[in-house]
C-alpha positions in Angstrom: 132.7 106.7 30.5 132.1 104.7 33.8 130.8 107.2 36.9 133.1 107.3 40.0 131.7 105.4 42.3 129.5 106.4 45.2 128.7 103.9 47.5 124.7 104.0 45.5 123.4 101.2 44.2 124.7 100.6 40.4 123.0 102.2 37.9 122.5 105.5 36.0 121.1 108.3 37.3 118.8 110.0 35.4 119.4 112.0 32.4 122.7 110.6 31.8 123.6 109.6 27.5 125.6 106.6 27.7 122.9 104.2 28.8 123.8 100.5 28.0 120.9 99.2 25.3 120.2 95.9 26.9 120.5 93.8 30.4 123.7 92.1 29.0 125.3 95.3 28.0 124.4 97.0 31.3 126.1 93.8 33.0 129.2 93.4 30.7 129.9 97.3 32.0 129.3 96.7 35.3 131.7 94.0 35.6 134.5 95.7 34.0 134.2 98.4 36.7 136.8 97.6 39.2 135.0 97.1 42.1 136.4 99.1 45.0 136.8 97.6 48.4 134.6 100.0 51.3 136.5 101.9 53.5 136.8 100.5 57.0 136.8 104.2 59.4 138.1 103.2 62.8 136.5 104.9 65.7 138.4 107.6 67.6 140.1 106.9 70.2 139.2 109.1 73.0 141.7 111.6 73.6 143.4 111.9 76.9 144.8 109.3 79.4 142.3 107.4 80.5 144.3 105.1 83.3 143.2 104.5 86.9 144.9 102.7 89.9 144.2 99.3 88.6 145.8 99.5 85.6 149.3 99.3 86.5 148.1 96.3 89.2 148.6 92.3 88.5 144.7 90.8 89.1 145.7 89.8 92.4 147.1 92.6 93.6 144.1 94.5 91.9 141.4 92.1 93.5 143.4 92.9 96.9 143.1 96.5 96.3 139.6 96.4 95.6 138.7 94.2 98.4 139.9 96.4 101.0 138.4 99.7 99.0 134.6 97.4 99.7 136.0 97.2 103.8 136.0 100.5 103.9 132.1 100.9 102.8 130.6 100.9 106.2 127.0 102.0 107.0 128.7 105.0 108.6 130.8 106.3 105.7 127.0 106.7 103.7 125.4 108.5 106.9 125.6 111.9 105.6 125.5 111.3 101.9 122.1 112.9 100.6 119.0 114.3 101.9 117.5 113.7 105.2 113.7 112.8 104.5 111.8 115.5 105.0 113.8 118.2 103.4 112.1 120.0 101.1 114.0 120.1 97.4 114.6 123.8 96.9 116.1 124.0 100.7 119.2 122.9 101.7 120.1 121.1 105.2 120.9 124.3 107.0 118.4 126.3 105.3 115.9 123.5 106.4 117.0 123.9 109.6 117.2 128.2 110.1 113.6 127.7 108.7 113.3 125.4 111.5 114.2 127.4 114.3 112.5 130.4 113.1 109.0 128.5 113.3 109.7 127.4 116.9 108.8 130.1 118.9 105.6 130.4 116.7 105.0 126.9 117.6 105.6 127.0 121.0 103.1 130.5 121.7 100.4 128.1 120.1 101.3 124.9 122.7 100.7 127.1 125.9 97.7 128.5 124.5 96.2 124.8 123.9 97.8 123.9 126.8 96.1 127.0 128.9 92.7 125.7 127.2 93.0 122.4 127.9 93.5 120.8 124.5 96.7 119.3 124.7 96.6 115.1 125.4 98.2 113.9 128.8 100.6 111.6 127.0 103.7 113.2 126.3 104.8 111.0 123.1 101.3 112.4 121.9 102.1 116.0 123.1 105.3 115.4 120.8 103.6 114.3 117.8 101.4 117.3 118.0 104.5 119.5 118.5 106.2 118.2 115.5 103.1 118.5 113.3 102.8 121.9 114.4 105.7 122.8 112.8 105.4 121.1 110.0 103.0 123.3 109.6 105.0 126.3 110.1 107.5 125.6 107.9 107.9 125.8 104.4 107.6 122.2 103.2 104.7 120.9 100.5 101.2 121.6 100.8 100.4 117.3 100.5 102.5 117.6 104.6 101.1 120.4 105.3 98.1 119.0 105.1 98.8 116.2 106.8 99.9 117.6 109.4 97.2 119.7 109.5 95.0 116.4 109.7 96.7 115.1 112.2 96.5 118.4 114.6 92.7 118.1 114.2 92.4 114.5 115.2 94.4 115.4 118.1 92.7 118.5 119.7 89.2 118.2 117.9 86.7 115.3 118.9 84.8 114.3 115.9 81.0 114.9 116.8 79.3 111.6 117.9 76.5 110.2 116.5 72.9 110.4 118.4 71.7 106.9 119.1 68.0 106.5 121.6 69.0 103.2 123.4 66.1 102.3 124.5 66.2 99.0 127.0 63.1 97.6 126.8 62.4 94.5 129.1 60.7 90.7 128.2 57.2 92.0 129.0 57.4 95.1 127.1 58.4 92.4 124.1 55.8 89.9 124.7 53.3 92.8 125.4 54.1 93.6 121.9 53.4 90.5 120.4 50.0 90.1 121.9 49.3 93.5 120.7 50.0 92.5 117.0 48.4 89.1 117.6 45.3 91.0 118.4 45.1 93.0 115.4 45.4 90.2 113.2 42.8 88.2 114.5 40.7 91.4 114.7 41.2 91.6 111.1 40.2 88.0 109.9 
């Protein structure tokens, strides 16, 4: 009795008492199965109504539609989309901001004491900079521009310790004195 068919490749499975004898009987049996065409399973279609504003639209009156939706993408409509550089990740805008504020006052007690010691640069782009890195450093951002910051505070109000030289300006005759003297000891030596 011929097995339902499975989608498997023909044969018997194992264990199974009407095996054919030969090749040619295994092949006669085989062909008189009728051979059952595969089922075709469409896909789903997704449920819901999935229309927009185009749909209903002739291609010109759709290319017109979508030409004036690309007229109104101005640099100004993206202005506020995102986050400003500088924000850290777990802080919104106005938190970034209150945080901000708060490490003012902190920042500006530190200015008049470098500005009572005499630290601060005359340039005021410079006193600026300094300003802004200061607060930076106040605030909670990451440690990698905190410590930039923090580098460039120190290039600002520190002076990096100069190197010793002994320039010693020695004239023509000191030179040619020199030379005699080392003429001297070689012919002293021959």
């Amino acid at each position: 009795m011929p097995t339902k068919r499975t989608g498997n490749p023909r044969g018997r499975p194992p264990g199974v008492k009407n095996k054919p004898k030969t090749v040619v009987l295994f092949a006669l049996e085989a062909l008189k199965e009728p051979r059952v065409a595969p089922v075709v399973v469409k896909p789903k279609r997704r449920q819901g109504n999935y229309r927009n504003q185009y749909t209903d639209m002739s291609p010109e009156e759709r290319s017109a539609a979508q030409k004036a939706n690309a007229a109104k993408r101005t640099p100004e409509s993206f202005k506020n989309c995102g986050r400003k550089p500088g924000v850290p990740y777990h802080l919104t805008a106005k938190q970034h901001a209150i945080v901000l504020q708060e490490a003012r006052p902190e920042v500006k007690i530190i200015m008049s004491k470098m500005k009572k010691q005499g630290i601060l640069p005359e340039d005021t782009r410079a006193v600026q900079a300094l300003e802004t890195a200061l607060t930076v450093m106040k605030s909670q951002t990451a440690d990698a521009n905190k410590i930039a910051a923090a580098r460039l505070i120190l290039d600002f109000t520190k002076s990096k310790p100069v190197a010793i030289k002994e320039v010693t300006v020695r004239t023509a005759e000191d030179i040619l004195d020199e030379l005699l003297d080392d003429d001297d000891e070689a012919t002293d030596n021959e």
